[in-house]
N, C-alpha and C positions, 0 to 999 in steps of 0.2 A: 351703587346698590342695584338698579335696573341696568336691563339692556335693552338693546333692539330687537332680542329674536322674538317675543311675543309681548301681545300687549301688558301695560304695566298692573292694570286691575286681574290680570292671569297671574301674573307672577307674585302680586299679593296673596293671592287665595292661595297660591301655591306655596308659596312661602311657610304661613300660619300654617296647613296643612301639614309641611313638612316639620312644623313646631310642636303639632298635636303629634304623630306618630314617633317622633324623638322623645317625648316625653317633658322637655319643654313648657307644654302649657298642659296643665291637666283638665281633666272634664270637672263641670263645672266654676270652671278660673274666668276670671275676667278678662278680658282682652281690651284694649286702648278703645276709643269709640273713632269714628269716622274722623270727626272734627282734629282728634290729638294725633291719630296717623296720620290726618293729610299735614298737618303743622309741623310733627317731626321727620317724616319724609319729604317735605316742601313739595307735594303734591295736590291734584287737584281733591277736590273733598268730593268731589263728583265721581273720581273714578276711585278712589278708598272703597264709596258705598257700595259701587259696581261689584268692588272686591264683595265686600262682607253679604251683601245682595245676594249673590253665587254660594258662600259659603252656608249662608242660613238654607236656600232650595237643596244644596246637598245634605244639610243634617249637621254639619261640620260644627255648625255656630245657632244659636238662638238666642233670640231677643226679651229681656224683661222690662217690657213697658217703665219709663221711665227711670232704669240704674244704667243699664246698656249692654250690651253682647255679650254673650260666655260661651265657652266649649261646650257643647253637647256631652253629655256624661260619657256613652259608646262611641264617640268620635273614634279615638284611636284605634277601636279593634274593626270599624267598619274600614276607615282607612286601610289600617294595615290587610286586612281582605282584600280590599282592591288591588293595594300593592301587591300582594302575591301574587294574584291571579294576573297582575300586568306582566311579574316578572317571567311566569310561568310563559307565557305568550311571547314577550317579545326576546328574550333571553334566553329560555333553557329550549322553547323547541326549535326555534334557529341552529341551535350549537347542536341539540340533538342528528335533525336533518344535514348539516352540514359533517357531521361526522359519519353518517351513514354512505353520504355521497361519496366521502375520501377514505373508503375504508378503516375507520377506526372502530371498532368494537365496542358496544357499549358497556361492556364492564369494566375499559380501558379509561371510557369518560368518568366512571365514579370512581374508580382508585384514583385518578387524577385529580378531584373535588376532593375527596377524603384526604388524599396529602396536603391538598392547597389549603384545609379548614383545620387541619393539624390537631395535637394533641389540646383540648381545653378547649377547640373549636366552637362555632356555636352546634345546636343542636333541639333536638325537639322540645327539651325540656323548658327554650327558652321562650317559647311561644306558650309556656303555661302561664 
């Protein structure tokens, strides 16, 4: 389930993260508490909380005194913001500048998107 490339209470938050933006866990849903993640992933309960710690300062998760942690209602579209604006940065203006350097044209980069997203593609409709 883990690896070695970053720490394991990252890759929890990141994890759940990626659970809220799939759709997964919805807002307002319960999420295991520290004590039942660290016992089903045989990990320490120390670094669970680390996780959920992180999730609650980003908004991702909140606490109700006494039931235990749930999705933030907006989690997903805050996330999914992020995510775009990651993708936008580290993936499309790389590929942009990279095609400017080699002469490709950029009208040549979006026919080329537009065939690879094909007919039923996604589309903007799906961000409603």
């Amino acid at each position: 389930m883990f690896d070695d490339q970053s720490p394991i209470y990252r890759q929890i938050a990141d994890r759940i993260k990626s659970d809220v933006v799939r759709g997964v866990l919805g807002g307002d849903e319960q999420v295991m508490s520290t004590n039942q993640y660290a016992a089903f992933y045989r990990i320490n309960p120390a670094t669970a909380a680390k996780a959920f710690a992180q999730l609650v300062d980003e908004g991702v998760l909140y606490k109700r005194r006494g039931i235990g942690m749930f999705v933030s209602p907006d989690a997903r579209e805050v996330l999914r913001a992020k995510r775009r604006e990651a993708f936008f940065t580290t993936v499309v203006d790389p590929m942009v500048a990279e095609a400017r350097t080699i002469g490709i044209p950029l009208p040549d980069v979006i026919a080329r998107l537009q065939q690879l997203a094909g007919p039923g593609g996604p589309t903007d409709k799906d961000d409603q």
